[in-house]
C-alpha positions in Angstrom: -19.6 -26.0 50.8 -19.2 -23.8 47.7 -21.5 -21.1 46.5 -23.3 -23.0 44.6 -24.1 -25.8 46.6 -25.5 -23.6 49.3 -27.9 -22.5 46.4 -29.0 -26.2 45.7 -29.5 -26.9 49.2 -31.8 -23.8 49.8 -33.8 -24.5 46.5 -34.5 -27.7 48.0 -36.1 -26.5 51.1 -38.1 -24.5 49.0 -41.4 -25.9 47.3 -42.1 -26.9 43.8 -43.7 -24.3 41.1 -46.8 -25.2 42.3 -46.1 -25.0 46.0 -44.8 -21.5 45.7 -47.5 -20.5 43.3 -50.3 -21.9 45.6 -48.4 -19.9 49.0 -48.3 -17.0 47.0 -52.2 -16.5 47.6 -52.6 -14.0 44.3 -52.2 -17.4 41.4 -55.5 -19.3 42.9 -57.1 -19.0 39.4 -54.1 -20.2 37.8 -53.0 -23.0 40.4 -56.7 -24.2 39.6 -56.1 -24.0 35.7 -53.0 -26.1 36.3 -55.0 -28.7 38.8 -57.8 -28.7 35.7 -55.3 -29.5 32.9 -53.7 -32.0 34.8 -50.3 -30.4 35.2 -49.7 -30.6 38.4 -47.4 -33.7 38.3 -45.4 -31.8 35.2 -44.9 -28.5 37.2 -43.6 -30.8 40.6 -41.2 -32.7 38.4 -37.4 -32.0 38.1 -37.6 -29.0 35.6 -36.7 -27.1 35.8 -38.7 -24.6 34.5 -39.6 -20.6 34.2 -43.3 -19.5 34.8 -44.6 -16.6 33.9 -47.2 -16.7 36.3 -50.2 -14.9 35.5 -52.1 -13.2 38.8 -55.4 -13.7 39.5 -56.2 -10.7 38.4 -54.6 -11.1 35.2 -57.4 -14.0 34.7 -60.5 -11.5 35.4 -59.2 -9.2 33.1 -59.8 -12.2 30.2 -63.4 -12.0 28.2 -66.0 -12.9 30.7 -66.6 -16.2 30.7 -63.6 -17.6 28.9 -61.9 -19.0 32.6 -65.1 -20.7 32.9 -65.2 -21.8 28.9 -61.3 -23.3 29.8 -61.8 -25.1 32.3 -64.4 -27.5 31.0 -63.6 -30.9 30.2 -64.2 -30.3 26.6 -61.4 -27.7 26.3 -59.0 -29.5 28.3 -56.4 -29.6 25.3 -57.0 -25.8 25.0 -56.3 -25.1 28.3 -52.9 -27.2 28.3 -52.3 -25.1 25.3 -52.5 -21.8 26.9 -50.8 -23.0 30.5 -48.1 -24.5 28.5 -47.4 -21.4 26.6 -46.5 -19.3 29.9 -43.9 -22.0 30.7 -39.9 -22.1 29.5 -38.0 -25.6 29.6 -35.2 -24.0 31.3 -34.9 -22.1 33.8 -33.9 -18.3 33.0 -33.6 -15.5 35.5 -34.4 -11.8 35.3 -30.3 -11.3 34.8 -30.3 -13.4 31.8 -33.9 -12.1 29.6 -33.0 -10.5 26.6 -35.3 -9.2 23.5 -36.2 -11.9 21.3 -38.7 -15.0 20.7 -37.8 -17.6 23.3 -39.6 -21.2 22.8 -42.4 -22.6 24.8 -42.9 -26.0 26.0 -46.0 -25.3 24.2 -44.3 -25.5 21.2 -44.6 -22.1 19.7 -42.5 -18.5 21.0 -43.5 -15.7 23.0 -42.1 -12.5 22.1 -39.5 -11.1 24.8 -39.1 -7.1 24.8 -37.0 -5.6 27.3 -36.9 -2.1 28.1 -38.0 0.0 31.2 -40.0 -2.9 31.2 -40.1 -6.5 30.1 -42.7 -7.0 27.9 -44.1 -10.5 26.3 -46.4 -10.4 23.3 -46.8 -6.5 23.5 -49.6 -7.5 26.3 -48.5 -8.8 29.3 -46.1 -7.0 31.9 -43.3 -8.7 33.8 -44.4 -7.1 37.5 -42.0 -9.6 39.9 -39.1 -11.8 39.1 -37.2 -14.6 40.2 -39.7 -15.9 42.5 -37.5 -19.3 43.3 -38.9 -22.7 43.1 -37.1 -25.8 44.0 -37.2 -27.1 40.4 -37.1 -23.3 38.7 -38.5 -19.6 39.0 -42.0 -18.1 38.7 -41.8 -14.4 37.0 -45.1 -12.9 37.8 -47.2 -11.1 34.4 -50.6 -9.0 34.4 -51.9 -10.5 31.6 -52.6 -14.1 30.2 -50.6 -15.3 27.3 -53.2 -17.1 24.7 -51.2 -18.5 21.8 -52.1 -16.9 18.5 -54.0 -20.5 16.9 -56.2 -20.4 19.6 -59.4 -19.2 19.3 -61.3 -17.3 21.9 -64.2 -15.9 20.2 -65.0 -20.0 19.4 -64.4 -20.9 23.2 -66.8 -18.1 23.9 -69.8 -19.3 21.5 
């Protein structure tokens, strides 16, 4: 068996995006976001797929009360909006990150910096990568990415 075949077998003895998230035990805030905007499905499928995967902490950091304004029915779109934006249709591991914009399958780009750090938007951290998945690789952030049309100050009214 080559290299590379010994990787695919191992990545499918580990779980899916979610899976891993959920065992993880710090992403319960964001494994319920996902379960809210009907994502799980997506994040199970074949990918595959990078995550940066906001901790729970990263979500009580947010405006009080904005979790709770998300994950109403109402703002169901909105949240698939901002879950969306934390995920890459490809999968891309720490070796391979560079500095630039790099798409989201929310449509729109997050900003990549790498220095001593790697950096997305100017607010959010990269603190742990390459977190495998059988279908692509969580890369854990401190901060929630909220695409720059959506409106948080109008969730919060």
């Amino acid at each position: 068996m080559s290299d590379s075949d010994n990787t695919a077998t191992k990545n499918t003895e580990l779980g899916d995006i979610v899976a891993v998230a959920s065992a993880a035990g710090s992403f319960g805030t964001l494994v319920a976001a996902v379960t809210a905007a009907g994502l799980v499905e997506t994040l199970q499928g074949g990918g595959p797929f990078t995550v940066f995967a906001p901790t729970d902490e990263a979500f009580a950091a947010l405006p009080d009360g904005l979790v709770d304004a998300l994950l109403k029915e109402e703002n169901r779109d909105t949240l698939v909006k901002v879950l969306t934006y934390h995920v890459l249709g490809a999968e891309v591991s720490a070796a391979d990150v560079a500095t630039g914009d790099v798409a989201t399958v929310e449509g729109s780009t997050v900003a990549v910096h790498v220095g001593d750090t790697v950096r997305l938007n100017d607010s959010a951290t990269v603190t742990a990568t390459d977190v495998k998945a059988s279908n692509g690789v969580i890369h854990v952030i401190d901060a929630v990415l909220v695409p720059a049309d959506v409106d948080v100050a109008a969730l919060l009214s």
